[in-house]
C-alpha positions in Angstrom: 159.9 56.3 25.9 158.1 59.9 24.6 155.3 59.9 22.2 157.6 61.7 20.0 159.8 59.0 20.2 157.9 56.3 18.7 158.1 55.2 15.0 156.7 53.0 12.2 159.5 50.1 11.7 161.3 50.1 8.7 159.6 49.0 5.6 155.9 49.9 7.0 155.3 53.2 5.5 155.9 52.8 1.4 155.9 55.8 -0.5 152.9 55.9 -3.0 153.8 55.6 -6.5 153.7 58.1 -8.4 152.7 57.3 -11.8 152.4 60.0 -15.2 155.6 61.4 -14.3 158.0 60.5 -16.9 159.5 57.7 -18.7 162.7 57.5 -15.9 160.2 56.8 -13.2 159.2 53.2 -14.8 154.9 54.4 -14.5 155.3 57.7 -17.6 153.1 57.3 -20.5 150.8 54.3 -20.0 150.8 54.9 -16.0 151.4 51.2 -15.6 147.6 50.5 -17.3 148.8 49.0 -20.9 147.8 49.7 -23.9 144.5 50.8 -25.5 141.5 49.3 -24.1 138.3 49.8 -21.8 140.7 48.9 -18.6 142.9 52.2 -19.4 140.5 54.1 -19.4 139.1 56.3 -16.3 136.5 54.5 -14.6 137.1 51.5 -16.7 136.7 47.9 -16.1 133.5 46.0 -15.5 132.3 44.9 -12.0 132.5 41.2 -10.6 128.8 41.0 -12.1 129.2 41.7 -15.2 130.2 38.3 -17.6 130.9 39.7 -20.9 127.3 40.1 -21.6 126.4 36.7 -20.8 123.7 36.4 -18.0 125.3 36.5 -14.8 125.7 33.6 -12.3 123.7 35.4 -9.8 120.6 35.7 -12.3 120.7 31.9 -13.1 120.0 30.6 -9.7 116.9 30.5 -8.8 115.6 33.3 -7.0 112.7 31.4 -3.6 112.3 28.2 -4.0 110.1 26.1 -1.7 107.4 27.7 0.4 106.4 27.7 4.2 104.3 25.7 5.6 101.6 27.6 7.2 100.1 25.0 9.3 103.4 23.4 10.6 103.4 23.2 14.5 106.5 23.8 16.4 107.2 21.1 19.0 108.8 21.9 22.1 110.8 18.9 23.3 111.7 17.2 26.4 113.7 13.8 27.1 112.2 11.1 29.2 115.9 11.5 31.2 114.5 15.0 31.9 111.6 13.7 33.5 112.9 11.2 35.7 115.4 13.8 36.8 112.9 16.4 38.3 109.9 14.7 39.0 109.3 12.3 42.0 107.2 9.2 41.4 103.7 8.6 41.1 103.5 12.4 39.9 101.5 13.8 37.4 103.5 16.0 34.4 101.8 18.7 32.8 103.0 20.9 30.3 102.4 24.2 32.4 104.1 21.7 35.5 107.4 21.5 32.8 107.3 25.1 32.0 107.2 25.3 35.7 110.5 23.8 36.2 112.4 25.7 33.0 112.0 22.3 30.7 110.4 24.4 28.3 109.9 27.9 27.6 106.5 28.8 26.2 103.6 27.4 27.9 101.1 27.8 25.0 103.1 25.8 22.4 102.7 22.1 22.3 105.1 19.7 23.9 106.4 16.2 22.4 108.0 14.2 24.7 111.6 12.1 23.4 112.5 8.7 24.4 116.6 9.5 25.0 117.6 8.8 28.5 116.1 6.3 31.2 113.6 6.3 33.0 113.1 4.1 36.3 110.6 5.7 38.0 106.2 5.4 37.5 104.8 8.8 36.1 101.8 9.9 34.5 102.5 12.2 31.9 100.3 14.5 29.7 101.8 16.0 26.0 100.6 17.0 22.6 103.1 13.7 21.4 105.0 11.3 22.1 107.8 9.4 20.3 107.3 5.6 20.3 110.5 4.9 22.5 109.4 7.4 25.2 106.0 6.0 25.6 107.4 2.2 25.4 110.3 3.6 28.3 107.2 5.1 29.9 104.5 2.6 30.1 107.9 -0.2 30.6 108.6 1.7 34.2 104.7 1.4 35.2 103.9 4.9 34.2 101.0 6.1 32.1 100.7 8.7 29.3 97.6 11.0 27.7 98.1 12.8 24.7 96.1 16.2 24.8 95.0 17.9 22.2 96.9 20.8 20.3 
C-alpha cells in the first residue's frame, strides 16, 4: 500500500450543505433557520448565560463563602504500625529521627502521632500530638510518650 492509495471509507467525508441556493435544494429562502425571529438572524441567538433576562444561575450562587483559617496547623501524621516497623526497642523517636527515615517530609512542621496498627515493642516517643488510641497502644506496650511544644 502507497500513500496515494489510501482513502477515507465510505460515508466519512459528507459534503457540506449548501444552504441559500434555491428552493430544489430543500435549504433556499429560510436557509433552514425558520421564520422571523432573533435566531435567523446573523449572529443571533443568546449565549448559555443569558435566561431571558432573568438573573442567571451563575449570579445566584454565592460567590466565597467561608474563610481560612489563619492559625490552623497542619499535622503531619504517622501510624503507631509505622513506628514499630522501623524502630528497634527501647529507642527514642524524634521528629527529625522520622524525617530521618522518610516517615514524614518536612522536619519543621509538627507531627501527630495515629493509633492504627500495633505496636508490641517499648518506645519513647516525642510529637506535637497524639491521638488517644496511640498513646493508650503506647504506654500498653511499656513505652513512654512527651508531647513537645509546636
Amino acid at each position: 500500500m502507497k500513500l496515494h492509495d489510501l482513502q477515507s471509507p465510505d460515508g466519512a467525508n459528507k459534503p457540506r450543505k449548501r444552504v441559500g441556493r434555491g428552493i430544489a435544494s430543500g435549504h433556499g429562502k429560510t436557509s433552514g433557520r425558520g421564520a422571523k425571529g432573533q435566531k435567523k438572524r446573523s449572529g443571533g441567538g443568546k449565549g448559555p448565560y443569558f435566561e431571558g433576562g432573568q438573573l442567571p444561575l451563575v449570579r445566584r450562587l454565592p460567590l466565597l463563602r467561608g474563610f481560612t483559617n489563619i492559625r490552623r496547623v497542619n499535622y503531619q501524621a504517622v501510624n503507631v504500625k509505622l513506628l514499630a516497623k522501623h524502630f528497634a526497642p527501647g529507642s527514642e523517636i524524634t521528629p527529625s529521627d522520622l524525617a530521618a527515615r522518610g516517615a514524614i517530609r518536612d522536619n519543621g512542621s509538627p507531627v501527630v502521632i495515629l493509633g492504627q496498627g500495633d505496636l508490641n515493642t517499648a518506645l519513647h516517643v516525642k510529637a506535637h500530638r497524639f491521638s488517644e488510641s496511640a498513646r493508650q497502644k503506647i504506654e500498653a506496650a511499656g513505652g513512654s510518650i512527651e508531647v513537645l511544644d509546636i
